[in-house]
C-alpha positions as a Python dict, from the first residue, in 0.01 Angstrom:
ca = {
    (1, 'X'): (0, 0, 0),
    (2, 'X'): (3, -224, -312),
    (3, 'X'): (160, -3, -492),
    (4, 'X'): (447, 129, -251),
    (5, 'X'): (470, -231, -235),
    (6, 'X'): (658, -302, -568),
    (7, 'X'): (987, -208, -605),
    (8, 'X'): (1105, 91, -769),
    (9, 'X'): (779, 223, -781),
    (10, 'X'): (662, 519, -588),
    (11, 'X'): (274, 620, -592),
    (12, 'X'): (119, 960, -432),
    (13, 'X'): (-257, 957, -509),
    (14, 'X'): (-430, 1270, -615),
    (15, 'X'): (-772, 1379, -601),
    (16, 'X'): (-970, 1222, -915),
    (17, 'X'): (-1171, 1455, -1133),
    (18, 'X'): (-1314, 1123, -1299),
    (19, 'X'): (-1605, 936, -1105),
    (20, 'X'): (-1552, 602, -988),
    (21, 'X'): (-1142, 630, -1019),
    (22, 'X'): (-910, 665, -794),
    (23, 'X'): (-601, 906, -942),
    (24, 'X'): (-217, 807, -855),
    (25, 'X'): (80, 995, -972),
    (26, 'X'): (344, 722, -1012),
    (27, 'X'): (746, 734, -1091),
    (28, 'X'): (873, 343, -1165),
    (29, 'X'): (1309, 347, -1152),
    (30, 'X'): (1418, 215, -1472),
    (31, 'X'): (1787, 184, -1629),
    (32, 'X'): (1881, 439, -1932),
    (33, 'X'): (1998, 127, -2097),
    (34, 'X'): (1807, -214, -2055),
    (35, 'X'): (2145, -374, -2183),
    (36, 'X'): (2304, -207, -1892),
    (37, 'X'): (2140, -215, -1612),
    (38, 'X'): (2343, -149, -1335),
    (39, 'X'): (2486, 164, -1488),
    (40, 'X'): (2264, 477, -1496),
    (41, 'X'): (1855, 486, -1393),
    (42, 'X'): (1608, 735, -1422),
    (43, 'X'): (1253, 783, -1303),
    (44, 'X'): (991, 744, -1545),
    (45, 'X'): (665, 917, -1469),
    (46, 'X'): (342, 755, -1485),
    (47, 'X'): (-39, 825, -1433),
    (48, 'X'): (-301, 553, -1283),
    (49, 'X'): (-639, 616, -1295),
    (50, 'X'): (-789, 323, -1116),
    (51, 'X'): (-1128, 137, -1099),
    (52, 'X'): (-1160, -211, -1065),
    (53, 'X'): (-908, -500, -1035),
    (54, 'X'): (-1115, -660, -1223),
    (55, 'X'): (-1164, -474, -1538),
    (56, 'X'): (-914, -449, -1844),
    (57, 'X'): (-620, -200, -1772),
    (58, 'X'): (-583, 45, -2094),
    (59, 'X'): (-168, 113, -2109),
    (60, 'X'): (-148, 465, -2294),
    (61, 'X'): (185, 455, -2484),
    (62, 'X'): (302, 849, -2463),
    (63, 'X'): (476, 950, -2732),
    (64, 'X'): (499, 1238, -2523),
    (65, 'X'): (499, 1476, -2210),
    (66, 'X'): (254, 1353, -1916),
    (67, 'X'): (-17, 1627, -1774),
    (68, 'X'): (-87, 1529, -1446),
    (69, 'X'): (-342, 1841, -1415),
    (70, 'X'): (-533, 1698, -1712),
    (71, 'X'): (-700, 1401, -1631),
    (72, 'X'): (-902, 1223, -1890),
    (73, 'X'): (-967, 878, -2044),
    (74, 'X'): (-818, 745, -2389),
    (75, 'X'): (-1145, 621, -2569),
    (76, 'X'): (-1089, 246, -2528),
    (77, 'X'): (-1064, 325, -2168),
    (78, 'X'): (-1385, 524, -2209),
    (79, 'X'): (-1554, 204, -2379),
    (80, 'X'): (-1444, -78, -2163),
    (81, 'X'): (-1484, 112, -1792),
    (82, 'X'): (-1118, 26, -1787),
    (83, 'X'): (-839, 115, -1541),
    (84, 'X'): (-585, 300, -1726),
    (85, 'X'): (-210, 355, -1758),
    (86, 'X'): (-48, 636, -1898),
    (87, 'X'): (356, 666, -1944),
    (88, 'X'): (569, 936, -2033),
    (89, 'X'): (800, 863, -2338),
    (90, 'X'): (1163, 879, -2156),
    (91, 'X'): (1388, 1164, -2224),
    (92, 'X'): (1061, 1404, -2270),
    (93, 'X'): (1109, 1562, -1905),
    (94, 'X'): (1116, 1512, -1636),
    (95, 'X'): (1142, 1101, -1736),
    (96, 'X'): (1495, 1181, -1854),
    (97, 'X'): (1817, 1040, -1768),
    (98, 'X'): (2096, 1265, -1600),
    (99, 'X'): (2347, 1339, -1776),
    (100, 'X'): (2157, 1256, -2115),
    (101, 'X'): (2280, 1018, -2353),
    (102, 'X'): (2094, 1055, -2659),
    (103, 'X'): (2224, 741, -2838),
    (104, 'X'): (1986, 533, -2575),
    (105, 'X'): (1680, 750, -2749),
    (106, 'X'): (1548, 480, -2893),
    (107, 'X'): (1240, 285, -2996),
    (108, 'X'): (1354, 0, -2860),
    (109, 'X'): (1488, 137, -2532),
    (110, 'X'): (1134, 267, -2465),
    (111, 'X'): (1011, -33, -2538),
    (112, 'X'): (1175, -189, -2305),
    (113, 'X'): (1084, 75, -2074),
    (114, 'X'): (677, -17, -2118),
    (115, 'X'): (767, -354, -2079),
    (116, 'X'): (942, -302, -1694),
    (117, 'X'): (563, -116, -1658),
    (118, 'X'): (354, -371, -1742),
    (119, 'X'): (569, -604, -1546),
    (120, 'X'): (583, -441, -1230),
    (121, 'X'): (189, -358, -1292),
    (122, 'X'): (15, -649, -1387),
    (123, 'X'): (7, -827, -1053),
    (124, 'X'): (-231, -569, -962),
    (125, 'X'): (-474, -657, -1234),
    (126, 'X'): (-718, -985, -1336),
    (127, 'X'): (-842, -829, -1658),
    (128, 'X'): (-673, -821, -1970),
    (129, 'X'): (-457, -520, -2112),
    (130, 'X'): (-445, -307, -2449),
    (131, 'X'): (-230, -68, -2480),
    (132, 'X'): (-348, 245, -2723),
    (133, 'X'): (-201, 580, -2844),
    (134, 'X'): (-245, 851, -3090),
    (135, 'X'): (5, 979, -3339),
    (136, 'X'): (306, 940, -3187),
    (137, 'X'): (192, 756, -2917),
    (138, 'X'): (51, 518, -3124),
    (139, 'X'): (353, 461, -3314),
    (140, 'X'): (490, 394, -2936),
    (141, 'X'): (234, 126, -2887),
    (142, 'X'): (320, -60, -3237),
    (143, 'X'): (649, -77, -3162),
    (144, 'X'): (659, -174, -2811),
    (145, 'X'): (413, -502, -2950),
    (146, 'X'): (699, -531, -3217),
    (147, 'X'): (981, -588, -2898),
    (148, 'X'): (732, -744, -2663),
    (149, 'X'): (455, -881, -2857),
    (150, 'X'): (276, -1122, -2572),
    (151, 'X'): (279, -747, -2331),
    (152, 'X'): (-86, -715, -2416),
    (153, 'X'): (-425, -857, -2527),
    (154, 'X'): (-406, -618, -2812),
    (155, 'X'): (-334, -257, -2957),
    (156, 'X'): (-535, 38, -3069),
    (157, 'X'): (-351, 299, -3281),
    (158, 'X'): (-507, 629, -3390),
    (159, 'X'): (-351, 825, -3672),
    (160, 'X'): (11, 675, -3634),
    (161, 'X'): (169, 721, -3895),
    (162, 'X'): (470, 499, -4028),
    (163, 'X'): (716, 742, -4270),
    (164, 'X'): (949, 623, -4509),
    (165, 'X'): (1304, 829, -4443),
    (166, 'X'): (1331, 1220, -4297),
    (167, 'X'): (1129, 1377, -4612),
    (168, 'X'): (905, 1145, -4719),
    (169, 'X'): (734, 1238, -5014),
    (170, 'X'): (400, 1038, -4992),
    (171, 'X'): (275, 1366, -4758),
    (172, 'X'): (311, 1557, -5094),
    (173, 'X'): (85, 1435, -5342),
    (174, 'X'): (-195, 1369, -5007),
    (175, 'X'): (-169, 1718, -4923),
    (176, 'X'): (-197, 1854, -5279),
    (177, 'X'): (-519, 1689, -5329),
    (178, 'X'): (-731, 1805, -5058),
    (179, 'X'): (-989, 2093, -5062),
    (180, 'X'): (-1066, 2202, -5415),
    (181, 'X'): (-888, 2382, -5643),
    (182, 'X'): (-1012, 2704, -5537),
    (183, 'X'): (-954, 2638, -5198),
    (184, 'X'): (-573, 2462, -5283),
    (185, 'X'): (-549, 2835, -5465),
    (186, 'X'): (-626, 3013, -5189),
    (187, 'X'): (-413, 2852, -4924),
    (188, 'X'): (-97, 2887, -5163),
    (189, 'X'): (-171, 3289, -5201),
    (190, 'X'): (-224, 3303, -4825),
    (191, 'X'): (157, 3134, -4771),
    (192, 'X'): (352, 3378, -5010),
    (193, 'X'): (55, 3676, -4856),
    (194, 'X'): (228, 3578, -4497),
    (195, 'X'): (587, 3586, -4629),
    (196, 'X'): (552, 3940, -4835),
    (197, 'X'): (422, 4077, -4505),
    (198, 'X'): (755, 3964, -4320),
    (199, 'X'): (807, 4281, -4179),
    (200, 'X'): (413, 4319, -4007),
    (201, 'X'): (467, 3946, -3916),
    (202, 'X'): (814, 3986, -3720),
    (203, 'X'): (613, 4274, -3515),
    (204, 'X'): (343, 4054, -3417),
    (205, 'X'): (564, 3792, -3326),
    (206, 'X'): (813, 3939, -3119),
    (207, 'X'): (542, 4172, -2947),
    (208, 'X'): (367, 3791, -2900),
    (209, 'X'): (727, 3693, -2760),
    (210, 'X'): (740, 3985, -2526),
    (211, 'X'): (377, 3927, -2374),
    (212, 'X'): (476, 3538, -2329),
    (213, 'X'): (812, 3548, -2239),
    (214, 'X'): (909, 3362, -2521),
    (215, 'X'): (1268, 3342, -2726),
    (216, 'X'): (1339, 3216, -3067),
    (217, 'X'): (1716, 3141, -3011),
    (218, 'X'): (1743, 2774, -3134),
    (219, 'X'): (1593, 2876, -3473),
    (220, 'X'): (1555, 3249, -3532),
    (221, 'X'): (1272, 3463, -3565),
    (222, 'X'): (1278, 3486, -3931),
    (223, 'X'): (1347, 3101, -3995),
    (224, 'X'): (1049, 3055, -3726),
    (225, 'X'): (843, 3255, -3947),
    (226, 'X'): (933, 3061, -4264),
    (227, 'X'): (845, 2679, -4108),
    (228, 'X'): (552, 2829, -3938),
    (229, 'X'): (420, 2883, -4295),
    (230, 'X'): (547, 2644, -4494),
    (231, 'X'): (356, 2390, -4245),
    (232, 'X'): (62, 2588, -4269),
    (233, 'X'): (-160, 2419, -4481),
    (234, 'X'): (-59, 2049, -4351),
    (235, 'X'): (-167, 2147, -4031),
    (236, 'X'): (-526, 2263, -4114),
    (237, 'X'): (-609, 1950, -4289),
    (238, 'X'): (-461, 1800, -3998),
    (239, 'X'): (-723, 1960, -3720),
    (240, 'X'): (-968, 2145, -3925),
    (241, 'X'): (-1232, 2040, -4194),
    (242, 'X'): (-1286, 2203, -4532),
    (243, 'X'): (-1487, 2462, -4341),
    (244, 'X'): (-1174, 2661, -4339),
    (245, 'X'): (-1146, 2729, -4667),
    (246, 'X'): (-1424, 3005, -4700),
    (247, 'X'): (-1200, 3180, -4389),
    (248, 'X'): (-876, 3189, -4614),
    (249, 'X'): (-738, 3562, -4602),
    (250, 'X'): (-678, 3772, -4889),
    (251, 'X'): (-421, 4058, -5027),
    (252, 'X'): (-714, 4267, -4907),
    (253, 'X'): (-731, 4138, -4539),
    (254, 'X'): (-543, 4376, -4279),
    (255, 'X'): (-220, 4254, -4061),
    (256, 'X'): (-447, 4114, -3798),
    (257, 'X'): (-664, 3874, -4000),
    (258, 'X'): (-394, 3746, -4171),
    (259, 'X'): (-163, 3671, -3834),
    (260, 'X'): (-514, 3545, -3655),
    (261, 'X'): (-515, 3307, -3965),
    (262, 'X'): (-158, 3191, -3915),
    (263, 'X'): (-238, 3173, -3558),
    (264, 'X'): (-487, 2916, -3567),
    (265, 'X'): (-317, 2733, -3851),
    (266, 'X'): (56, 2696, -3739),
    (267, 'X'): (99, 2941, -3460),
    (268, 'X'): (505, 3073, -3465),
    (269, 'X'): (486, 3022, -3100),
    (270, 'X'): (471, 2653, -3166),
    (271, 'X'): (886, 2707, -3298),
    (272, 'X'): (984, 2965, -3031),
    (273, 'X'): (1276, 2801, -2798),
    (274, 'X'): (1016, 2666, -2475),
    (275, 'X'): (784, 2471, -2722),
    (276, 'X'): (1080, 2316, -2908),
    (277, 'X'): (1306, 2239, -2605),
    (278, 'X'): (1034, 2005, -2471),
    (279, 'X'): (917, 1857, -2805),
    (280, 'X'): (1353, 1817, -2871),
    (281, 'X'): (1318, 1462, -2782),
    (282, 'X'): (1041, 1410, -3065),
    (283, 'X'): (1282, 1548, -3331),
    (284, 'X'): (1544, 1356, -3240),
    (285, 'X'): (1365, 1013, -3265),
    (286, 'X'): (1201, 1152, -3616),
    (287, 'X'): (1594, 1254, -3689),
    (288, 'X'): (1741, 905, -3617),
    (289, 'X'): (1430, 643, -3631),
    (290, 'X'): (1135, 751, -3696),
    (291, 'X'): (1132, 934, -4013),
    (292, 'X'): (954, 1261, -4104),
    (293, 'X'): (683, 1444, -4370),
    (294, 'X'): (818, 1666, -4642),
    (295, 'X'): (630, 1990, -4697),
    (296, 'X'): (579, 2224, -5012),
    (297, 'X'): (802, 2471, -5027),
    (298, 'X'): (859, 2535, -5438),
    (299, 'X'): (559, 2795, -5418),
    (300, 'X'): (721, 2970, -5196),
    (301, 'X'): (1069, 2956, -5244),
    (302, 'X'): (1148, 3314, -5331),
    (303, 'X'): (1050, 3448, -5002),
    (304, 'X'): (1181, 3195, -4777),
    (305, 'X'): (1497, 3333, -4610),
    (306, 'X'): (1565, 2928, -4482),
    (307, 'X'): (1402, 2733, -4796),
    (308, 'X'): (1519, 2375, -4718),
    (309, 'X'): (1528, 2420, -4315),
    (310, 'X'): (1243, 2256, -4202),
    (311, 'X'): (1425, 1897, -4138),
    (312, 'X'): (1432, 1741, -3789),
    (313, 'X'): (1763, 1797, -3695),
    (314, 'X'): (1696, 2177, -3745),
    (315, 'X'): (1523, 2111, -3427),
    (316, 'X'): (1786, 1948, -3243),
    (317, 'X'): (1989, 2179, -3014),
    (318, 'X'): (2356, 2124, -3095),
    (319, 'X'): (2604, 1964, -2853),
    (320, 'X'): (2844, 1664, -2771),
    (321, 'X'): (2667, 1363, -2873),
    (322, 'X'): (2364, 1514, -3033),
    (323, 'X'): (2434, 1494, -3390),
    (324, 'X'): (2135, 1213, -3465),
    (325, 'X'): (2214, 1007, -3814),
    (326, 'X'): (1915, 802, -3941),
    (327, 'X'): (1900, 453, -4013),
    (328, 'X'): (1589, 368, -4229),
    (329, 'X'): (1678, -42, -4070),
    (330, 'X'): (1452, 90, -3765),
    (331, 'X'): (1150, 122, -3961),
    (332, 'X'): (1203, -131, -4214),
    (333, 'X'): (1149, -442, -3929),
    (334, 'X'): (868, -274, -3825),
    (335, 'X'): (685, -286, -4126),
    (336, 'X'): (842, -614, -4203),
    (337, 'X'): (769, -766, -3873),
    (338, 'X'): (395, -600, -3856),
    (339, 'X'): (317, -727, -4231),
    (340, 'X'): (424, -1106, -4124),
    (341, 'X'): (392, -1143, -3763),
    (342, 'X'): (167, -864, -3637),
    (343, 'X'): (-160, -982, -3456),
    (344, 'X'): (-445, -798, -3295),
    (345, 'X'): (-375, -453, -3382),
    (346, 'X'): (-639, -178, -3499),
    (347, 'X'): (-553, 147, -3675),
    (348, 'X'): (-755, 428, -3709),
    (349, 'X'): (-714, 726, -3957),
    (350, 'X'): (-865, 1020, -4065),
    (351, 'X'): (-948, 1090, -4434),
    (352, 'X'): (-825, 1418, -4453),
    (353, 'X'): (-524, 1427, -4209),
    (354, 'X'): (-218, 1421, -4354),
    (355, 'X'): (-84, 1200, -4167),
    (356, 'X'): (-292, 906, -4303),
    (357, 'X'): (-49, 939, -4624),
    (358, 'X'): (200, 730, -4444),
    (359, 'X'): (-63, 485, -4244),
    (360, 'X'): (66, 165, -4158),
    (361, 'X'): (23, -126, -4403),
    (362, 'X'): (-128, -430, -4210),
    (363, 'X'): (-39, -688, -4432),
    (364, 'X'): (-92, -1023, -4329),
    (365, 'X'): (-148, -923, -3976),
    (366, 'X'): (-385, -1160, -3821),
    (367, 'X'): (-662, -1032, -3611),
    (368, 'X'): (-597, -648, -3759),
    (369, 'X'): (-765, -367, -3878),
    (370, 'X'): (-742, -66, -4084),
    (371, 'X'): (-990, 169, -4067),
    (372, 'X'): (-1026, 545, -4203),
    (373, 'X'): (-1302, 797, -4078),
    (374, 'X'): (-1505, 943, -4306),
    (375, 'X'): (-1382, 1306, -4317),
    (376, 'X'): (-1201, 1260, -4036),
    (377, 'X'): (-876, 1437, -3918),
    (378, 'X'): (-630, 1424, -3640),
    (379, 'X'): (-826, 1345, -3428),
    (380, 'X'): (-1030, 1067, -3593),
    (381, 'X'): (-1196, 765, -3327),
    (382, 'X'): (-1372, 456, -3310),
    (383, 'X'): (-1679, 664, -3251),
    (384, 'X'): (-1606, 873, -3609),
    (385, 'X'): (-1573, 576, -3814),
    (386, 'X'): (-1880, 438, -4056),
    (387, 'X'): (-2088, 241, -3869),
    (388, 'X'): (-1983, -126, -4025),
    (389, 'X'): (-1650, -17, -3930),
    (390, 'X'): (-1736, 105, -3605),
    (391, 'X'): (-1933, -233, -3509),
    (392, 'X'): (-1590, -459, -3656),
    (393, 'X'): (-1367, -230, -3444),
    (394, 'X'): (-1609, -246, -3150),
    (395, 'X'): (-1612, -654, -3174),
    (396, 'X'): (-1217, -659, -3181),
    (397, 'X'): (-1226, -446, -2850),
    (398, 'X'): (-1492, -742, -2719),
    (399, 'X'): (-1299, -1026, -2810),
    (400, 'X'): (-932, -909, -2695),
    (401, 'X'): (-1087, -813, -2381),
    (402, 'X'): (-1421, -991, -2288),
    (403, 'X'): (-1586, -726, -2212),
    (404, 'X'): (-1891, -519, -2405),
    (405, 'X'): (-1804, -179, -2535),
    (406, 'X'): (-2015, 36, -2374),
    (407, 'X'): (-2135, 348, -2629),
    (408, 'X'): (-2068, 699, -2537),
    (409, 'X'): (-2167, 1013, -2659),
    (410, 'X'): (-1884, 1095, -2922),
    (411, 'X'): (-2020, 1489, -2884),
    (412, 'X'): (-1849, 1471, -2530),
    (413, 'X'): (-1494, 1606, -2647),
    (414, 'X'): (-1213, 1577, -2476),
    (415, 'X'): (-865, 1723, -2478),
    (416, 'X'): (-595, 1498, -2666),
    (417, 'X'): (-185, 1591, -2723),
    (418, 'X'): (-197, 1505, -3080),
    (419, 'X'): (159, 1687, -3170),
    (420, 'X'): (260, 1992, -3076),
    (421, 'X'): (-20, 2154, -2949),
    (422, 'X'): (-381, 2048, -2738),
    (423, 'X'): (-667, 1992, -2924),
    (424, 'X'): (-989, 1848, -2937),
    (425, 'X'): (-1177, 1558, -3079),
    (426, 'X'): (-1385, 1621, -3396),
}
């Protein structure tokens, strides 16, 4: 009743697969454009799991799609027994205005948005809120406390990272130097192995197409193919440790191993038309704000049929009003606001993701944190850091909230949307 009680909110509760919660899907009316109100809304979806008024409320800043079938607990939810928030990024559907205008994709739009959330949730609540997210969704929560700094109690971001323009070269040199040279060897003869097998490849993928119902219209099989490997190798360091390298394929290996290779590194599927379609919104912001990795492609070059294709706005279906131009202003008063102004914020990284080349500099951020996990990738946590680290982060948790940490049992995995794909905790 509490909730039905606030306006523009509507709650339907669901049964809770987490003990001690009670499980609402939630959809809060909010305007396209916070400067415009009165002109076009949509619903924004949200997810409640809910424990005690009492307790801190954990916001999780999607970057993202919501799962409603998935239910799980961010870890500073986890450690604080806290109620928790989660909110779909708008225009990743269905939180996505009708008709779309894309211009109003914007960080500070869905900043705005999380702010309306917060507002039209906190009467619920006595404890105090962070808000948290990883990757993207941790970029969310930065810049949300860069629009609405006083929002929350504080703000845990895991492997956010902060680029510098639409190629941004810093990814480079970090992904050059990891593994050893054998291994760096190896994964360079796999990518031009992949691309001399074009012809085996194509098979596998379109059979793999057929079986899935799957299209590559947007992009085209064969430019698929070629971004698929050229973002090979960033995206084992990003979920896998070095383990990987004694698994490398060779000339020797048969059509199989080598796809089952690709597979698990940068699956095609991952740029066939469903999976980019609802990860569009993503590339746009990446396009216009946010700014994106470059990726080695000079090793390869001769076999690529679309060398120089794998930018953002190759991901961007073309119509009226989608043509996204990018203004590095966005991301310059973040950092300058963040490195002057910023206050209670924690950032977590992992040593070997490649995403840690662009972490966020902290400045003179008071109350703040950097941290990176020893070995650590993707999906690096409080949990995975050294212990001094772990206690400091731990303490900054305690004092934004009042409440103890309470350890768990980092073996006890659990699914995070880190990107484009699920994976799980290391």
């Amino acid at each position: 009743d509490q909730l039905q009680a606030i306006d523009g909110l509507t709650a339907v509760e669901h049964d809770s697969t987490l003990p001690g919660y009670r499980y609402f899907v939630l959809e809060l009316d909010q305007p396209a454009d916070h400067d415009h109100p009165d002109a076009a809304r949509f619903q924004q979806r949200l997810l409640l799991h809910h424990r005690d008024p009492a307790a801190p409320v954990v916001l999780v800043t999607e970057g993202y799609n919501l799962y409603p079938d998935a239910q799980w607990l961010d870890e500073p939810a986890e450690l604080l027994a806290a109620n928790q928030i989660r909110v779909e990024h708008r225009f990743f559907t269905p939180s996505r205005p009708a008709p779309a205008d894309w211009s109003l994709l914007t960080i500070e739009q869905a900043a705005a948005d999380l702010h309306r959330v917060i507002a039209s949730l906190r009467p619920l609540y006595e404890g105090r809120w962070i808000s948290t997210g990883a990757s993207k969704s941790g970029m969310t929560a930065i810049y949300h406390r860069r629009f609405y700094p006083a929002d929350v109690d504080g703000t845990v971001a895991y492997v956010a990272p902060h680029s510098a323009g639409v190629s941004d070269p810093r990814y480079l040199d970090f992904v050059a130097e990891r593994g050893d040279p054998a291994c760096r060897q190896a994964l360079q003869r796999f990518q031009r192995d992949v691309l001399l097998r074009r012809p085996a490849m194509l098979d596998l993928m379109e059979a793999e197409a057929a079986e899935l119902g799957v299209t590559y219209d947007l992009l085209g099989i064969d430019r698929a193919l070629d971004i698929a490997v050229i973002e090979s190798v960033f995206s084992l360091w990003q979920y896998k440790d070095s383990s990987f390298c004694a698994r490398v394929p060779t000339a020797a290996s048969d059509d199989a191993a080598v796809w089952a290779f690709l597979d698990e590194a940068n699956a095609p599927r991952l740029w066939s038309d469903p999976y980019l379609f609802a990860m569009e919104p993503y590339y746009w912001q990446a396009a216009a704000e946010l700014g994106y990795p470059s990726f080695a492609e000079e090793h390869i070059a001769d076999l690529l049929l679309y060398p120089g294709a794998n930018v953002p706005t190759s991901f961007v279906e073309a119509g009226p009003g989608k043509t996204p131009l990018f203004d590095p202003r966005a991301m310059q008063d973040i950092s300058a606001w963040l490195t002057t102004e910023g206050e209670r914020l924690l950032f977590i990284y992992g040593e070997n993701d490649p995403y840690t080349a662009a972490a966020f500099d902290i400045g003179a951020a008071r109350d703040s944190h950097r941290f990176i996990a020893p070995g650590g990738t993707h999906g690096a946590v409080i949990l995975s850091l050294a212990p001094a680290d772990q206690a400091l982060a731990l303490g900054a948790l305690e004092s934004w909230t009042g409440v103890a940490p309470t350890h768990r049992d980092p073996s006890a995995l659990r699914p995070l949307l880190r990107g484009r794909r699920w994976m799980t905790r290391d």
